[in-house]
Each structure stands twice: as structure tokens, then as C-alpha cells.
C-alpha positions as CSV (number, residue, x, y, z in Angstrom):
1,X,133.8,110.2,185.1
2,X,130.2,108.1,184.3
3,X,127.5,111.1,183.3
4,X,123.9,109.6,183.7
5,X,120.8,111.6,181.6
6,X,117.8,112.0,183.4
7,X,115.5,113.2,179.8
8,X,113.1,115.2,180.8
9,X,109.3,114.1,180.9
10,X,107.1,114.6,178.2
11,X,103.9,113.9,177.9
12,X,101.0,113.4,175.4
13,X,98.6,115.2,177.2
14,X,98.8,118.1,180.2
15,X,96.1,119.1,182.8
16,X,97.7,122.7,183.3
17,X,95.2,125.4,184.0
18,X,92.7,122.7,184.0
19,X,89.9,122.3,186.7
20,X,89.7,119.1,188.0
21,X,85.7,118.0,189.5
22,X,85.9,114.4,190.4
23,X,88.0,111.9,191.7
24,X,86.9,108.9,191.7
25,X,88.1,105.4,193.2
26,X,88.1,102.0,191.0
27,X,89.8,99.2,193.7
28,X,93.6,100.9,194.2
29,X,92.8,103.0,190.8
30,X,92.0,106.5,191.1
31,X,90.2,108.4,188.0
32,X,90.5,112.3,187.4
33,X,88.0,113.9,186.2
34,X,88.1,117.8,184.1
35,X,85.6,120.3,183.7
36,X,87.2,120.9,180.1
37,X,89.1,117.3,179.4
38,X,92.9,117.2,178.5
39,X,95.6,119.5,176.8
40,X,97.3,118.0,173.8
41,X,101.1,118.5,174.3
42,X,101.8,117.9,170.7
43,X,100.9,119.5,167.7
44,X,97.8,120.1,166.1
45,X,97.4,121.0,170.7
46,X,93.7,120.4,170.7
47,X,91.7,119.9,173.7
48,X,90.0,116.0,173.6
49,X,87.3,114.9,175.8
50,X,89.0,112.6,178.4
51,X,90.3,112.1,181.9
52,X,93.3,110.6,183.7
53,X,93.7,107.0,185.6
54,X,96.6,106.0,188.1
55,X,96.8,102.4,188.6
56,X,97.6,100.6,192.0
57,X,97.9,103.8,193.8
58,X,99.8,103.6,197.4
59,X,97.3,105.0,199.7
60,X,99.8,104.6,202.4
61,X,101.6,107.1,200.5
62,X,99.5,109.3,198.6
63,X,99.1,112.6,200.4
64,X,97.1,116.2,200.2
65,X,98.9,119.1,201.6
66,X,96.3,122.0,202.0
67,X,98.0,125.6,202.8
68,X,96.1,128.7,204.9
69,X,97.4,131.3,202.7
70,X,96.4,131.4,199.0
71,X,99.2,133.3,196.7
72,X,101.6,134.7,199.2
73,X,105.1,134.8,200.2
74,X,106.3,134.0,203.6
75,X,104.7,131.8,206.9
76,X,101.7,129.6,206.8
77,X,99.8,127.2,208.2
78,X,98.4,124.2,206.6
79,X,97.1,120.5,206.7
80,X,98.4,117.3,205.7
81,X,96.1,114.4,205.0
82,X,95.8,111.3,203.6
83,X,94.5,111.5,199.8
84,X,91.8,109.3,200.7
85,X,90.8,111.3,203.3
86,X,91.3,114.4,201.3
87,X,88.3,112.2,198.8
88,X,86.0,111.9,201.2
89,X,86.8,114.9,203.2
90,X,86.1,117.4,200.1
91,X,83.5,116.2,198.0
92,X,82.2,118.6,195.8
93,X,85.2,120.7,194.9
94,X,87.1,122.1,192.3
95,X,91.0,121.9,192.2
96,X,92.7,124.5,189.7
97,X,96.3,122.7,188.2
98,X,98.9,124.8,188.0
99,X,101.6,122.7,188.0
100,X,102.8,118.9,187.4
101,X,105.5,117.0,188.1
102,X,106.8,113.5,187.7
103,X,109.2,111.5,190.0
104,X,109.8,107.9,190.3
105,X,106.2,106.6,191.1
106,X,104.8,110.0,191.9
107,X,102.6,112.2,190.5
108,X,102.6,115.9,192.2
109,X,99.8,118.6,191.4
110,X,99.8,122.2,192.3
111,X,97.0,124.7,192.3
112,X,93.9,125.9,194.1
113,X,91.1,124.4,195.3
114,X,87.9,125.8,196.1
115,X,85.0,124.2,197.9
116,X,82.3,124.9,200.4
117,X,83.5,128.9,200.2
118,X,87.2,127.5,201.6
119,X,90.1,128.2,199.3
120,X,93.2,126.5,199.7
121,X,96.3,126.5,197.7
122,X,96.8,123.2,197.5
123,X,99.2,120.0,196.7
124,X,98.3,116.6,195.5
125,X,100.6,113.5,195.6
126,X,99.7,110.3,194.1
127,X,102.0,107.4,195.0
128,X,101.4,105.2,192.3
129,X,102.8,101.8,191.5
130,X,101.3,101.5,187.9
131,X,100.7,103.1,185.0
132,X,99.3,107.0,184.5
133,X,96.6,106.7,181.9
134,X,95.6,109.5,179.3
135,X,91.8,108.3,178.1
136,X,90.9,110.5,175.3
137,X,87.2,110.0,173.9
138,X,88.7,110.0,170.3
């Protein structure tokens, strides 16, 4: 019997309970922007100025999924949209991580976003074919 190891992800920085304000679009590269910058992972865990780049994001891909209820069990309604429509569509806004995960070429965030007095529970999925960038102003 062959036994593969899938390690788990680890990464230098974290945007957990961090409120992302921007996102901004360089050609297929998306930048996130925090209110508060990143969460070290590792020790000493400080907090560095800095945001988060995804290079030669699949647009085609890349979706928002935006749900009625906030916090509760049970039915719901909800929206899916394009991420780029999600840009455009919601712009100012704030978007409250709560969780992240990592697949093969994805990026997933889960939290809450608030803007224009609508509150969504909300998840993001970046399809991205390069790299995800940590830019710390260190």
C-alpha cells in the first residue's frame, strides 16, 4: 500500500480576523489591501505593515459567493458572482476574514462583509495561476 502526505499549509503571514478595504487590479494581478496589515505566523507574531498579491489570477474562475443570512444555521439564500464583478459591484466595503484556506491554485476566504448598510456573510475564491505574495513594509 503507497501512503501519499499531503503537509499541511503553513504560512509566513495570516489575514485572520483582519479587515480587508481594497482590492485592487494590476493586469491579471489582484492586490489585498488591510486596515491593520498582516499577522506574523511565526514567532516574535508581530503585525507588519503590508498587503497580499495573487499573480495571473483566473477571472474565469475566481468567484464571490455572498449569503442572506449572517451567522445562522439552516436555509439561505445567496448570490454568486464573478470576483470581478464582486470589484466593481462593491466598492467601498469592508470584508472581515475569518477563515483561509489553500487548494491547488485556490485561495478561499471566509468572513463578513459590510458595505452600503448590507451585511453579507461572505466567501471569496481566487483562482490563481501564480504566486501568493506576502509584501511586508519591513
Amino acid at each position: 500500500m503507497k501512503k501519499v502526505i499531503r503537509e499541511n499549509i503553513l504560512t509566513a503571514y495570516s489575514l485572520h480576523d483582519m479587515n480587508i478595504i481594497s482590492v485592487d487590479i494590476v493586469g491579471n494581478d489582484i492586490i489585498l489591501r488591510t486596515q491593520s496589515g498582516l499577522l506574523e505566523t511565526v514567532f516574535p507574531y508581530g503585525q507588519p505593515d503590508g498587503y497580499v498579491e495573487f499573480q495571473n489570477v483566473r477571472w474565469d474562475y475566481s468567484f464571490v459567493y455572498l449569503l442572506g443570512v449572517t451567522g445562522n444555521v439552516g436555509t439561505f439564500t445567496g448570490e454568486k458572482m464573478f470576483l470581478k464583478d464582486f470589484i466593481s459591484r462593491f466598492t467601498p466595503f469592508g470584508f472581515s476574514v475569518m477563515d483561509e484556506t489553500y487548494g491547488h491554485n485556490i485561495t478561499k476566504f471566509n468572513g463578513y462583509l459590510s458595505s452600503a448598510r448590507e451585511h453579507h456573510e461572505c466567501i471569496i475564491e481566487i483562482y490563481h495561476e501564480g504566486d501568493m505574495v506576502f509584501v511586508t513594509e519591513e
